[in-house]
Biopython code that builds the backbone (N, CA, C, O; Angstrom):
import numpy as np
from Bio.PDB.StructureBuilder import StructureBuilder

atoms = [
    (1, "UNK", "N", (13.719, -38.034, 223.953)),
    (1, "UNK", "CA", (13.574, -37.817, 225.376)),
    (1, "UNK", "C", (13.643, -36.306, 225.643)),
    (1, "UNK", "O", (14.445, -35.542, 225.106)),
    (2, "UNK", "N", (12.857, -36.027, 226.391)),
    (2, "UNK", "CA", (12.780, -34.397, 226.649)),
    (2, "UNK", "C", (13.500, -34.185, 228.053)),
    (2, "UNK", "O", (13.170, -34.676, 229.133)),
    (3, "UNK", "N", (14.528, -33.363, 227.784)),
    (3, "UNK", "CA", (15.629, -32.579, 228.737)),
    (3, "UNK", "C", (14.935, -32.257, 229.935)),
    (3, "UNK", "O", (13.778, -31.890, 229.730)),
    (4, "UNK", "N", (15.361, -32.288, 231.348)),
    (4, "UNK", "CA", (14.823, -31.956, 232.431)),
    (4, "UNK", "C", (15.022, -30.250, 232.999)),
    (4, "UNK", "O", (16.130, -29.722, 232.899)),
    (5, "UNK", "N", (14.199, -29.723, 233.410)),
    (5, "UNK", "CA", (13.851, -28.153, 233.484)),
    (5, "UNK", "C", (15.387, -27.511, 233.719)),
    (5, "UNK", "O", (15.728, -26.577, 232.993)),
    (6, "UNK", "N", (16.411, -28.080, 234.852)),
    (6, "UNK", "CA", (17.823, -27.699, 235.002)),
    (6, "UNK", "C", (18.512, -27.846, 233.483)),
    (6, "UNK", "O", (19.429, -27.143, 233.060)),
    (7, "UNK", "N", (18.088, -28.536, 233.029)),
    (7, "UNK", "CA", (18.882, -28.674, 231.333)),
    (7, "UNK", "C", (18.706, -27.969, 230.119)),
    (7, "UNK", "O", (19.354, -27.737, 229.099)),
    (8, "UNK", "N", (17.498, -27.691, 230.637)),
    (8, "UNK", "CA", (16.723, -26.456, 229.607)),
    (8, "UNK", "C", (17.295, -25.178, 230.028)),
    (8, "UNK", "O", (17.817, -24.353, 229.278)),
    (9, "UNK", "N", (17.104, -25.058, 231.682)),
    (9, "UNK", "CA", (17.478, -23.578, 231.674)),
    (9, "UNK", "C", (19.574, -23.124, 231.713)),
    (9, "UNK", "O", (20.223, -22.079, 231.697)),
    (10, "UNK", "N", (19.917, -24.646, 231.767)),
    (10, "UNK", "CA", (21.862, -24.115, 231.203)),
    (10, "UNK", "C", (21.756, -24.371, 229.779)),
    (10, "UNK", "O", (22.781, -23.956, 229.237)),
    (11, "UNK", "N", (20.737, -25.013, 228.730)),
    (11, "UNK", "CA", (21.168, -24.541, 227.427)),
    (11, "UNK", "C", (20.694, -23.374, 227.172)),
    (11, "UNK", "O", (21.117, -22.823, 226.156)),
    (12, "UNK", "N", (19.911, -22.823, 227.829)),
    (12, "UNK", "CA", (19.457, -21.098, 227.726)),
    (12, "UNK", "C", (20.582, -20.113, 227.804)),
    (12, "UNK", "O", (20.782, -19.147, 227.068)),
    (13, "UNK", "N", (21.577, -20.709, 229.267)),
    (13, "UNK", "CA", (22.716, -19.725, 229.879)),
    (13, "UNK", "C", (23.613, -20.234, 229.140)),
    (13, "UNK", "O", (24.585, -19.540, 229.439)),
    (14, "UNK", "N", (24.074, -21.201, 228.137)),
    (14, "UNK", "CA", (25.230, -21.308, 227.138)),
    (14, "UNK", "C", (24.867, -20.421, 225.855)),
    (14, "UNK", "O", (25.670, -19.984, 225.030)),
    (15, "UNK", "N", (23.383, -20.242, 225.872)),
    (15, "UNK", "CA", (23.789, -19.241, 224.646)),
    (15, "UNK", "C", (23.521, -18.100, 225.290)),
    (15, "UNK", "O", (23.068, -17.344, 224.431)),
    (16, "UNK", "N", (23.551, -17.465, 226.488)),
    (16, "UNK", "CA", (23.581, -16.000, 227.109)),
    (16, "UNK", "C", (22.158, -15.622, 226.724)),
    (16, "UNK", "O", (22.081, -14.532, 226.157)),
    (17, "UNK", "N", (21.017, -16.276, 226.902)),
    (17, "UNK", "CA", (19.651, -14.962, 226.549)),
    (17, "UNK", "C", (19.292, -15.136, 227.826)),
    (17, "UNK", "O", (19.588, -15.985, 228.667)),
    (18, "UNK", "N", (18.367, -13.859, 227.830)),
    (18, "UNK", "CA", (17.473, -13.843, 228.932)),
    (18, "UNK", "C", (16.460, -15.053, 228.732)),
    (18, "UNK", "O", (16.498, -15.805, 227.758)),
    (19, "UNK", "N", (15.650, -15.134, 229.665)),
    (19, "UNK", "CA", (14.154, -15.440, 229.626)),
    (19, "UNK", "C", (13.255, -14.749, 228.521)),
    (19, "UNK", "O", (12.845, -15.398, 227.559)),
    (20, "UNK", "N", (13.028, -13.695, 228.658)),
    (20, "UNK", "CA", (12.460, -12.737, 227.772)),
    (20, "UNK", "C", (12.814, -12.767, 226.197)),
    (20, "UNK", "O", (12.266, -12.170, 225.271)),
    (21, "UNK", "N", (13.889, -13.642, 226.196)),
    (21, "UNK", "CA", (14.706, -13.218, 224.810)),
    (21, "UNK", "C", (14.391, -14.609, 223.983)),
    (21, "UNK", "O", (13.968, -14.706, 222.831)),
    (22, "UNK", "N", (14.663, -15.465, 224.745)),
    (22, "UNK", "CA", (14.235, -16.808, 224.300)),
    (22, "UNK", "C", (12.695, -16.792, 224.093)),
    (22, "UNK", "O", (12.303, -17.061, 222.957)),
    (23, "UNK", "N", (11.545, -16.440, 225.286)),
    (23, "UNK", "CA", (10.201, -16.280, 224.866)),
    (23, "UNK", "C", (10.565, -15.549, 223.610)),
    (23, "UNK", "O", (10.763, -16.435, 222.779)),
    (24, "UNK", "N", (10.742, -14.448, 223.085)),
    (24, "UNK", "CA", (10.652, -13.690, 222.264)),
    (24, "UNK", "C", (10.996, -14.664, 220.982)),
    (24, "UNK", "O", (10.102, -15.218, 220.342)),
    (25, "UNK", "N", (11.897, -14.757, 220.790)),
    (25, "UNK", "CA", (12.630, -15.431, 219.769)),
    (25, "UNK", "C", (11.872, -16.778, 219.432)),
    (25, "UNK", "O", (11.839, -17.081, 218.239)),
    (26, "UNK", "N", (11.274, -17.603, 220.319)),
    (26, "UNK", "CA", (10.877, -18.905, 220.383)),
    (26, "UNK", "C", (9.183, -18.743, 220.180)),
    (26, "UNK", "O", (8.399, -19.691, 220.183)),
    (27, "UNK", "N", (8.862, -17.477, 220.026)),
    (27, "UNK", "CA", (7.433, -17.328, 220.069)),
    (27, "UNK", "C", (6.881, -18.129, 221.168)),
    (27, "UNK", "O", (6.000, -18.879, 220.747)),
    (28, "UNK", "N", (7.130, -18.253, 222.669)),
    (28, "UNK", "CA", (6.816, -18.489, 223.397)),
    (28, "UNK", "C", (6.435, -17.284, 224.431)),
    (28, "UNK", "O", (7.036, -16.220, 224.284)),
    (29, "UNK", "N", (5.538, -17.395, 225.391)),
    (29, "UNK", "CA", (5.741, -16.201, 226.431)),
    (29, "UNK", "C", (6.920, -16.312, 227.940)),
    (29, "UNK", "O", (7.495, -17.280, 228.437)),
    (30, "UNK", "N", (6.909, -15.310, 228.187)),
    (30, "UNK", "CA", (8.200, -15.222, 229.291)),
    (30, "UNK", "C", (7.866, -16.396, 230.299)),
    (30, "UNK", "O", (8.618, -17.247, 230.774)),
    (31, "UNK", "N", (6.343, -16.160, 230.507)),
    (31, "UNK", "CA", (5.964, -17.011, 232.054)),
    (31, "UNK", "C", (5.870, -18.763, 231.356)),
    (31, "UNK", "O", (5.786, -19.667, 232.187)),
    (32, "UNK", "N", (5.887, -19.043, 230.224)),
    (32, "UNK", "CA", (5.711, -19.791, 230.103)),
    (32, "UNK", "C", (7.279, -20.715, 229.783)),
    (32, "UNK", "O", (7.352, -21.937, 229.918)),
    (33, "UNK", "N", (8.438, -19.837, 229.348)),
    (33, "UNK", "CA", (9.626, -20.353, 229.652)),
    (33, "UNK", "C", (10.128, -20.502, 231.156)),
    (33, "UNK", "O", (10.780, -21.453, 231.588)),
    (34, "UNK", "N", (9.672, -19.302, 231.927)),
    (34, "UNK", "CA", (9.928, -19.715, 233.440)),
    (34, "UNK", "C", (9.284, -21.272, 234.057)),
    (34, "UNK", "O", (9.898, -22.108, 234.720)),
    (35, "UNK", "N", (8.271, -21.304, 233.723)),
    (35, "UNK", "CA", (7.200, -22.673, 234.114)),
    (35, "UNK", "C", (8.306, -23.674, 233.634)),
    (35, "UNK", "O", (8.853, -24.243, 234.578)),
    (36, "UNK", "N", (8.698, -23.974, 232.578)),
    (36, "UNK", "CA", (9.421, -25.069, 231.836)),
    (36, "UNK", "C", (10.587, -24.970, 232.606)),
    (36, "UNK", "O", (10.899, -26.052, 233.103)),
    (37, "UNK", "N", (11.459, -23.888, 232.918)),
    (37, "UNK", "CA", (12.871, -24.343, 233.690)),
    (37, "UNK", "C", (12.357, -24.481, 234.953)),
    (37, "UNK", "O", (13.116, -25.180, 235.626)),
    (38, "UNK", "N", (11.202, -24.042, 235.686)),
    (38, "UNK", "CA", (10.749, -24.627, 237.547)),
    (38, "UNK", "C", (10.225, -25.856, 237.419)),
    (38, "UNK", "O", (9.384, -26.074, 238.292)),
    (39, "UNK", "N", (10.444, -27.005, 236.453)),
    (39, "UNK", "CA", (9.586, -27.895, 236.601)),
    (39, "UNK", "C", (7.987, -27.933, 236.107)),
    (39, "UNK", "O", (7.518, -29.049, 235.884)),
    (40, "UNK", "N", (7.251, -26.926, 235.953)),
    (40, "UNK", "CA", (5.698, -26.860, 235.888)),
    (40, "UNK", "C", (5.370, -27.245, 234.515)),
    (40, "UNK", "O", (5.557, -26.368, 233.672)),
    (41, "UNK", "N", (4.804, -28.662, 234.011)),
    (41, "UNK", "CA", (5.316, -28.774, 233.142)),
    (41, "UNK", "C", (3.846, -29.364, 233.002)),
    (41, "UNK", "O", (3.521, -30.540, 233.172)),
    (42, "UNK", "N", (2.929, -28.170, 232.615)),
    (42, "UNK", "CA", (1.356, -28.331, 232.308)),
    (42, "UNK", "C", (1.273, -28.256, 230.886)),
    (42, "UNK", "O", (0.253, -28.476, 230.232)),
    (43, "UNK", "N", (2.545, -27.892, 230.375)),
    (43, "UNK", "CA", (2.379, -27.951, 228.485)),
    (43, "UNK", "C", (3.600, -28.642, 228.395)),
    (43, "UNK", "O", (4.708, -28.151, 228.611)),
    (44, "UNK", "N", (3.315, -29.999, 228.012)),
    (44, "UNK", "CA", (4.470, -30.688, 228.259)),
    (44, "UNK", "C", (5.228, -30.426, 226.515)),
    (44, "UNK", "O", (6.438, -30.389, 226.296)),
    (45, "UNK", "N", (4.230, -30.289, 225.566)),
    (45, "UNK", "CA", (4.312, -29.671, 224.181)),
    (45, "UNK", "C", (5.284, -28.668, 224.066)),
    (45, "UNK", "O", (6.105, -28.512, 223.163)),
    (46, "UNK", "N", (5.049, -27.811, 225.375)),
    (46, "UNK", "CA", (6.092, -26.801, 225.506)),
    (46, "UNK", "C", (7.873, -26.848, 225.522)),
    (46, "UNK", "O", (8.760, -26.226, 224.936)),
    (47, "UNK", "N", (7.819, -27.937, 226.527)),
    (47, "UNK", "CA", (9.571, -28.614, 226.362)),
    (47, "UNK", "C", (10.150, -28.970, 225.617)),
    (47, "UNK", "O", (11.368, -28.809, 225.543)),
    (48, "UNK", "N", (9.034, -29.931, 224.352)),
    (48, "UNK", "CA", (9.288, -30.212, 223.486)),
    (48, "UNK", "C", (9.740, -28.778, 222.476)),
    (48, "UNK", "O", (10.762, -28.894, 221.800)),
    (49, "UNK", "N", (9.168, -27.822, 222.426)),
    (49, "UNK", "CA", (9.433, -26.680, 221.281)),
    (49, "UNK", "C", (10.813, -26.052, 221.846)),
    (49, "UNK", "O", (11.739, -25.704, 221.114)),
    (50, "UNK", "N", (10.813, -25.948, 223.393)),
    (50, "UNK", "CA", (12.167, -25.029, 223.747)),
    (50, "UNK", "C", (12.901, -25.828, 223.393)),
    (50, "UNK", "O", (13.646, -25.190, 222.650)),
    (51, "UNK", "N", (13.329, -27.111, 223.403)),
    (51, "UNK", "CA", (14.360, -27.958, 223.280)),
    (51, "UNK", "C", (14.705, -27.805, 221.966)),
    (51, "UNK", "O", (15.846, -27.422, 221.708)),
    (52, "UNK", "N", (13.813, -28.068, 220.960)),
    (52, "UNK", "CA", (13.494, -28.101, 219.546)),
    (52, "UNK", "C", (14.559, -26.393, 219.446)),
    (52, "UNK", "O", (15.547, -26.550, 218.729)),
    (53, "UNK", "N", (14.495, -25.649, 219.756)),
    (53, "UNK", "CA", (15.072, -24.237, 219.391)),
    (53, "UNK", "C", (16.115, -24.358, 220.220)),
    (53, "UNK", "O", (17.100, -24.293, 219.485)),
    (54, "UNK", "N", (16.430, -24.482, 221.210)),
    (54, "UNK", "CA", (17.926, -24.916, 221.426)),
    (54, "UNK", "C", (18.946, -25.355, 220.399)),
    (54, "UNK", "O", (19.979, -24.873, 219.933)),
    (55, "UNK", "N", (18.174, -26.570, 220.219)),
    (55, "UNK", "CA", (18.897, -27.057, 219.432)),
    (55, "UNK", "C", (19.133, -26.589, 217.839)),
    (55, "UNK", "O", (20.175, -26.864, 217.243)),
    (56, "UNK", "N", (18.078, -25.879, 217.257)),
    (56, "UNK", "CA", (18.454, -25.073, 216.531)),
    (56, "UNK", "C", (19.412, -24.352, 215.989)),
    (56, "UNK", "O", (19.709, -24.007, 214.845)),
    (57, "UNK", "N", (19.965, -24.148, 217.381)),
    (57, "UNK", "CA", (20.978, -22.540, 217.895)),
    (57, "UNK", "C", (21.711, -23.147, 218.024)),
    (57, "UNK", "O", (22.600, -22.358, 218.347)),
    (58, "UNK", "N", (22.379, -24.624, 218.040)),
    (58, "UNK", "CA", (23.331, -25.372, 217.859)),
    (58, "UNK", "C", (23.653, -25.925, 219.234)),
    (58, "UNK", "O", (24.776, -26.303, 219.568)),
    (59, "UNK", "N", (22.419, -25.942, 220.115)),
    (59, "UNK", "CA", (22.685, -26.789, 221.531)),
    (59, "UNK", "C", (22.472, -28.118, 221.268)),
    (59, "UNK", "O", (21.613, -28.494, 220.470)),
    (60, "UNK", "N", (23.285, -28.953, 221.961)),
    (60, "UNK", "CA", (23.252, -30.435, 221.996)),
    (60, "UNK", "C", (23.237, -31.105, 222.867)),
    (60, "UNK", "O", (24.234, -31.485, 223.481)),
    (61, "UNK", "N", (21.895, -31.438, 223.138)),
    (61, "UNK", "CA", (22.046, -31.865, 224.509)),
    (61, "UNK", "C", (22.135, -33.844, 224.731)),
    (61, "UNK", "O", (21.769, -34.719, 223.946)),
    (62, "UNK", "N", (22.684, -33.948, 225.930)),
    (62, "UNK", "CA", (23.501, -35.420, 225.845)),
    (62, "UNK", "C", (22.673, -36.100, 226.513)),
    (62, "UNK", "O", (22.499, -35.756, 227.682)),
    (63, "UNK", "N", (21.775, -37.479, 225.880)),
    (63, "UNK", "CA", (21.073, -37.956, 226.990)),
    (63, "UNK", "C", (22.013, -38.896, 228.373)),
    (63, "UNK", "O", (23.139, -39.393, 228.357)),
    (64, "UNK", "N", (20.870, -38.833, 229.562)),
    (64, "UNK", "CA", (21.998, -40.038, 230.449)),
    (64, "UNK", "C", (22.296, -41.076, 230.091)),
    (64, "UNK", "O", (21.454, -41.467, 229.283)),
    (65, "UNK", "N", (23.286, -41.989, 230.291)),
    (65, "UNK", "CA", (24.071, -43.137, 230.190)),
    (65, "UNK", "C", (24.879, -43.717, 231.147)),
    (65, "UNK", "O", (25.490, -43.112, 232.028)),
    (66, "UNK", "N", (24.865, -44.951, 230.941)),
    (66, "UNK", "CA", (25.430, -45.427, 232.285)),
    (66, "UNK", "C", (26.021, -44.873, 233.798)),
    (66, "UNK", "O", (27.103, -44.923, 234.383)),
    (67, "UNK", "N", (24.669, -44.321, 234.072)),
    (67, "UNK", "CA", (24.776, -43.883, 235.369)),
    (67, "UNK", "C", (24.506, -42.349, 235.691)),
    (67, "UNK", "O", (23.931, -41.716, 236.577)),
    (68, "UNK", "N", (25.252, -42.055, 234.457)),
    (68, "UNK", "CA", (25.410, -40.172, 234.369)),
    (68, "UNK", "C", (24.332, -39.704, 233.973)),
    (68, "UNK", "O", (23.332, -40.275, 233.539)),
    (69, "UNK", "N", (24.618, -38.339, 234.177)),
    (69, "UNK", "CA", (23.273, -37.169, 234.178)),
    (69, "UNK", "C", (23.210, -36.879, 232.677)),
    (69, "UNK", "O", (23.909, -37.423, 231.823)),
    (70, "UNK", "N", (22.128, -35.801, 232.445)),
    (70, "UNK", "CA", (22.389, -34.934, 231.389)),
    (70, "UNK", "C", (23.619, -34.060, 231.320)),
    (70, "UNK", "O", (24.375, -33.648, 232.200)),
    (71, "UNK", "N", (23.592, -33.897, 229.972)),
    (71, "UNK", "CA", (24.745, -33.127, 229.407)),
    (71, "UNK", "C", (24.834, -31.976, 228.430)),
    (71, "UNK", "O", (24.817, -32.419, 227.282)),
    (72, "UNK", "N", (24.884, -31.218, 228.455)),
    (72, "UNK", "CA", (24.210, -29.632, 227.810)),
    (72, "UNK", "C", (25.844, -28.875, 226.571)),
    (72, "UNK", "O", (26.663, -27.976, 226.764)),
    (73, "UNK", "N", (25.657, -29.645, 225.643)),
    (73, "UNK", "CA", (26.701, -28.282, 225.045)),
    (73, "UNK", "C", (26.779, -27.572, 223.568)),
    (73, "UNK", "O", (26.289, -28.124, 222.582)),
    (74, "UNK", "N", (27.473, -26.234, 223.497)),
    (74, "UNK", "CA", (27.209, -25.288, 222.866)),
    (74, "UNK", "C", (27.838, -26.074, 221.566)),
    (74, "UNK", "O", (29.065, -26.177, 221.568)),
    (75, "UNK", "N", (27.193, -26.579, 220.570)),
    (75, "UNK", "CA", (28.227, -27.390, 219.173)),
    (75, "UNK", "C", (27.997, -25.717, 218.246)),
    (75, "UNK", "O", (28.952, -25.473, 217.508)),
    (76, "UNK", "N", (27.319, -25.066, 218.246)),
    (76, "UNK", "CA", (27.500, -23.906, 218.045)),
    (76, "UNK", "C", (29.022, -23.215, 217.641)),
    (76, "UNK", "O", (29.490, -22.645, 216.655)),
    (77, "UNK", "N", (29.471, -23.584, 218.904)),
    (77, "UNK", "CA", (31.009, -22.955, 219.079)),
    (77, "UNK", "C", (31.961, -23.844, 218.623)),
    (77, "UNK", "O", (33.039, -23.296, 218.392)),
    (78, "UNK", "N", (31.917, -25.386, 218.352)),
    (78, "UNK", "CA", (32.543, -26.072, 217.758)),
    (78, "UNK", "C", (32.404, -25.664, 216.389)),
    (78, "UNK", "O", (33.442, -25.754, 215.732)),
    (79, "UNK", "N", (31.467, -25.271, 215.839)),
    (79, "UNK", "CA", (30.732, -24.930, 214.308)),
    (79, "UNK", "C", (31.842, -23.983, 214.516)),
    (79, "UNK", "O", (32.979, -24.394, 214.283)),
    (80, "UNK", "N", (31.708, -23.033, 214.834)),
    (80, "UNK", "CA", (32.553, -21.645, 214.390)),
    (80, "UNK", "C", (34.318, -21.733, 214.339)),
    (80, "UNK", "O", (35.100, -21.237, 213.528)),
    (81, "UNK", "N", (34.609, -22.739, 215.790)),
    (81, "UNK", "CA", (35.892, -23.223, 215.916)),
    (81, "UNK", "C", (36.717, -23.531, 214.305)),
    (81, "UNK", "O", (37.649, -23.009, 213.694)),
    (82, "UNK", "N", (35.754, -24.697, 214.068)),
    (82, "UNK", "CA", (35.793, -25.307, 212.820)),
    (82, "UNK", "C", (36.146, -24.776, 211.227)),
    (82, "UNK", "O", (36.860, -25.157, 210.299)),
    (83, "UNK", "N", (35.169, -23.628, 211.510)),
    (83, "UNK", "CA", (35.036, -22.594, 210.105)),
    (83, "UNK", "C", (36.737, -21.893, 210.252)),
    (83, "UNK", "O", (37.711, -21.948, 209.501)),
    (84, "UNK", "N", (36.579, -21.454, 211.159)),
    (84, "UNK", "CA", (38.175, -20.711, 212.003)),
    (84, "UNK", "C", (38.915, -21.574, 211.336)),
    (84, "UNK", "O", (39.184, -21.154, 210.211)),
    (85, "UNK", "N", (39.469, -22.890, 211.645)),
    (85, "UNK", "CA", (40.292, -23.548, 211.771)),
    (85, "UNK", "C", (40.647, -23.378, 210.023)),
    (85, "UNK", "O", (41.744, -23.022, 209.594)),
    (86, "UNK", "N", (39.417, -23.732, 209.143)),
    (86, "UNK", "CA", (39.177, -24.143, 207.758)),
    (86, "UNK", "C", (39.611, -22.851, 206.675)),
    (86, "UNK", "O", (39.627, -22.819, 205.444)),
    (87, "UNK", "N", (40.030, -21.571, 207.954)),
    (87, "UNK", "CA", (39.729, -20.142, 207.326)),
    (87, "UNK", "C", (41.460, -20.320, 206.984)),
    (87, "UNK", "O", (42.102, -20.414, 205.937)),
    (88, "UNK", "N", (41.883, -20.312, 208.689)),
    (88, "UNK", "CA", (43.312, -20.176, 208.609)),
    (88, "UNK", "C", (44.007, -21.159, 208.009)),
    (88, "UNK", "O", (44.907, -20.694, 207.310)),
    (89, "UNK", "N", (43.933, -22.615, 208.004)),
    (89, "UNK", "CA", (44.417, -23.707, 207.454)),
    (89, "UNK", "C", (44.885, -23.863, 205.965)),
    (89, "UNK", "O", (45.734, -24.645, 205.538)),
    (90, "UNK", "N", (44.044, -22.826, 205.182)),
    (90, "UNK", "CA", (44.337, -22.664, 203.396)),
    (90, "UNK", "C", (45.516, -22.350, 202.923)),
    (90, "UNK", "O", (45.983, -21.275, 203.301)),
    (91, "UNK", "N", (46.144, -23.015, 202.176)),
    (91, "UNK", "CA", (47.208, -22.175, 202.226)),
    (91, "UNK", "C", (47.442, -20.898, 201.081)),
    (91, "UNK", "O", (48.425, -20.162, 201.170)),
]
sb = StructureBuilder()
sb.init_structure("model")
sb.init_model(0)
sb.init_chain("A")
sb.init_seg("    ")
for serial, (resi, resn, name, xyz) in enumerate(atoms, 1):
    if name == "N":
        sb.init_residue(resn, " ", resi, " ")
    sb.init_atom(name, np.array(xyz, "f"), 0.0, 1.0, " ", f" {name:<3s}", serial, name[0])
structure = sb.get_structure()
């Protein structure tokens, strides 16, 4: 299921890039990541790839369920939490 344009553009703002940075990085163009978080969704191929690189970057996004919305989060930072935990824990 492909994430709705508000879901795309807070897994963008959990990992802090611009617009510009994500086009860049995603080999996408700027106007064409703006189109995808306003809804304009004439390359629907397109949602599919931003999502696809989100998730990459260790976004996880939650589909709805009984009743509730989407759900957007950084497992990224659980990853690192984790390593942390595994660093200090040795004895």
């Amino acid at each position: 299921m492909i994430a709705p344009p508000k879901t795309l553009r807070a897994a963008r703002e959990l990992l802090g890039m611009k617009q510009a940075e994500v086009a860049e990085a995603a080999g996408l163009s700027r106007s064409t990541i703006q189109r995808l978080e306003t809804g304009r969704r004439d390359w629907p191929h397109g949602s599919v790839l931003l999502q696809r690189f989100y998730e990459q970057r260790g976004i996880l996004f939650a589909q709805p369920r009984e009743g509730n919305g989407w759900g957007v989060f950084d497992n990224s930072e659980c990853a690192q939490a984790d390593q942390n935990r595994q660093i200090f824990d040795k004895p």
